[in-house]
N, C-alpha and C positions, 0 to 999 in steps of 0.2 A: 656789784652784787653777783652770786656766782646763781641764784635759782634756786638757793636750796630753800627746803619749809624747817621751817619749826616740827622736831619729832612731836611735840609737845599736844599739838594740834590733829595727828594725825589717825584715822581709823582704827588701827592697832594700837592704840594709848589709850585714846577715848572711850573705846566699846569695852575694855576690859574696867574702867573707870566707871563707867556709869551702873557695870554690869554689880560691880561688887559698893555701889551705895544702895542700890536698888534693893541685894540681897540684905545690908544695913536696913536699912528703913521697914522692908518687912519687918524683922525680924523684932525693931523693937516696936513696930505699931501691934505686931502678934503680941508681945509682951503688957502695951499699954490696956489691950484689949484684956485680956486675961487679971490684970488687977485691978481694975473697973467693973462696979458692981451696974452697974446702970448705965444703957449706951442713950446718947442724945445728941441731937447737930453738933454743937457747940463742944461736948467731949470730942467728938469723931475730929474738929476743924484742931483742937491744940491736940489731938495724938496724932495726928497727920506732922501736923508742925513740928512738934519735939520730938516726933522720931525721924525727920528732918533733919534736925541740927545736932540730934544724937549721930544720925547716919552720916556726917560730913565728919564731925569731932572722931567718928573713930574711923575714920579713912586716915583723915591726916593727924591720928596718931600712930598709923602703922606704918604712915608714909616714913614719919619723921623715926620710929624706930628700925625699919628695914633700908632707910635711903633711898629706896626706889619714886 
């Protein structure tokens, strides 16, 4: 083994990674929020959620269009 890491793993991969799910995720819980008539636990716990799995589905749909 020669010591190298994985880029894959590293602070300048990661922090720009988490930065722009993070930005996802607002953006579609702001959304969930805004076409909900009525806030309660239970909405708040699946708009959390699904704009979770919304905010990963469009990372790694950008991934897979840009290659990066």
């Amino acid at each position: 083994m020669t010591g190298r890491t994985s880029p894959r793993g590293t602070p300048r991969t990661v922090l720009p990674a988490l930065a722009e799910l993070l930005a996802w995720w607002t953006a579609l819980a702001l959304l969930w929020l805004v076409l909900i008539t009525s806030v309660d636990t239970l909405e708040r716990i699946v708009g959390a959620s699904a704009a979770a799995v919304g905010a990963l589905l469009a990372r790694a749909a950008r991934r897979a269009v840009t290659w990066r």
